[in-house]
C-alpha positions in Angstrom: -17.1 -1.2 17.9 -19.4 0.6 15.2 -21.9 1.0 17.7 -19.9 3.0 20.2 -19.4 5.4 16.5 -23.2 6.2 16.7 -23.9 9.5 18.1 -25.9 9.8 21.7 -27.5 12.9 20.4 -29.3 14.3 17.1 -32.7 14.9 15.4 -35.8 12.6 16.0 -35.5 11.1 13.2 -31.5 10.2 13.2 -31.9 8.9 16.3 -34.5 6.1 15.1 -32.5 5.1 12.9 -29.3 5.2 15.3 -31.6 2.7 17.4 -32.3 0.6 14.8 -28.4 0.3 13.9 -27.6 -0.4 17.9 -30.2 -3.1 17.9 -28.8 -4.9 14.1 -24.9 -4.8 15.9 -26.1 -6.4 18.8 -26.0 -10.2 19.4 -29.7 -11.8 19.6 -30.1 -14.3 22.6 -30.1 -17.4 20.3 -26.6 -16.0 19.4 -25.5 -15.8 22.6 -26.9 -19.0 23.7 -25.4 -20.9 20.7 -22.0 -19.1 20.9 -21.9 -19.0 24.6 -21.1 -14.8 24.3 -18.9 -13.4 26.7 -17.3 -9.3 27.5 -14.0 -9.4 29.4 -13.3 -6.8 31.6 -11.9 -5.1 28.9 -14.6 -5.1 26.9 -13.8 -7.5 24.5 -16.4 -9.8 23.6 -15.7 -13.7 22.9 -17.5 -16.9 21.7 -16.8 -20.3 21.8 -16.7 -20.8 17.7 -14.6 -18.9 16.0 -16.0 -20.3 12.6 -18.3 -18.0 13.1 -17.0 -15.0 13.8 -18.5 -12.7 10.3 -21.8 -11.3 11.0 -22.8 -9.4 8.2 -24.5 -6.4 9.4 -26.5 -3.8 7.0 -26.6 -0.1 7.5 -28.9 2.3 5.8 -27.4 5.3 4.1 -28.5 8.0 6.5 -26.1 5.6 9.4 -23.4 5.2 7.5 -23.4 8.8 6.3 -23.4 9.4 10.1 -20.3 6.8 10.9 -18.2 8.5 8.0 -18.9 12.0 9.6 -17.8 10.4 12.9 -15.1 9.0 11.6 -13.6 11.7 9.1 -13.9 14.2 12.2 -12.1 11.9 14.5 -9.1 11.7 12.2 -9.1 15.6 11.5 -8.9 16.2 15.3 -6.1 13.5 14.8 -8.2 11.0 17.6 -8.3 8.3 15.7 -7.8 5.2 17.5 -6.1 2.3 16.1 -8.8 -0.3 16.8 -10.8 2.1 14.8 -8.4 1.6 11.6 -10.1 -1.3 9.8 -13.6 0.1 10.7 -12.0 3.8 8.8 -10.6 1.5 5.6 -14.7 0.1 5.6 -16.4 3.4 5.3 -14.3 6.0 4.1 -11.7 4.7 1.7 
């Protein structure tokens, strides 16, 4: 869900670290062979253990400078989704 936050477009350098980001909220093949990883047709991803359902991801501040942005303009322009409401509560508040 963060990763569909991160911009397509921006300066050389932004966008290495956007790359970065996409890469560290994606799941690694050991995860998806472990926790047999699936997407719906709805895009919603599942796994067979739901022990394990945290991953702890990091972002750097320049990314979650550029998430907030995303975020704080998406609620100005009052298009804020709801499945984006937790994510908001995370980086903003």
């Amino acid at each position: 869900m963060v990763a569909q936050l991160l911009p397509e477009k921006g300066s050389f350098v932004n966008l290495g670290l956007i790359r970065q980001a996409r890469e560290n909220v994606s799941f690694s093949e050991k995860e998806h062979k472990d926790y047999d990883i699936k997407v719906d047709a709805n895009g919603m991803v599942t796994w067979s253990d739901p022990g394990n359902s945290d991953k702890e991801i990091k972002f750097g501040e320049v990314v979650t400078e550029i998430i907030k942005k995303t975020l704080k303009a998406m609620d100005q322009k009052e298009e804020l989704e709801e499945r984006y409401f937790t994510v908001y509560k995370k980086f903003v508040e």
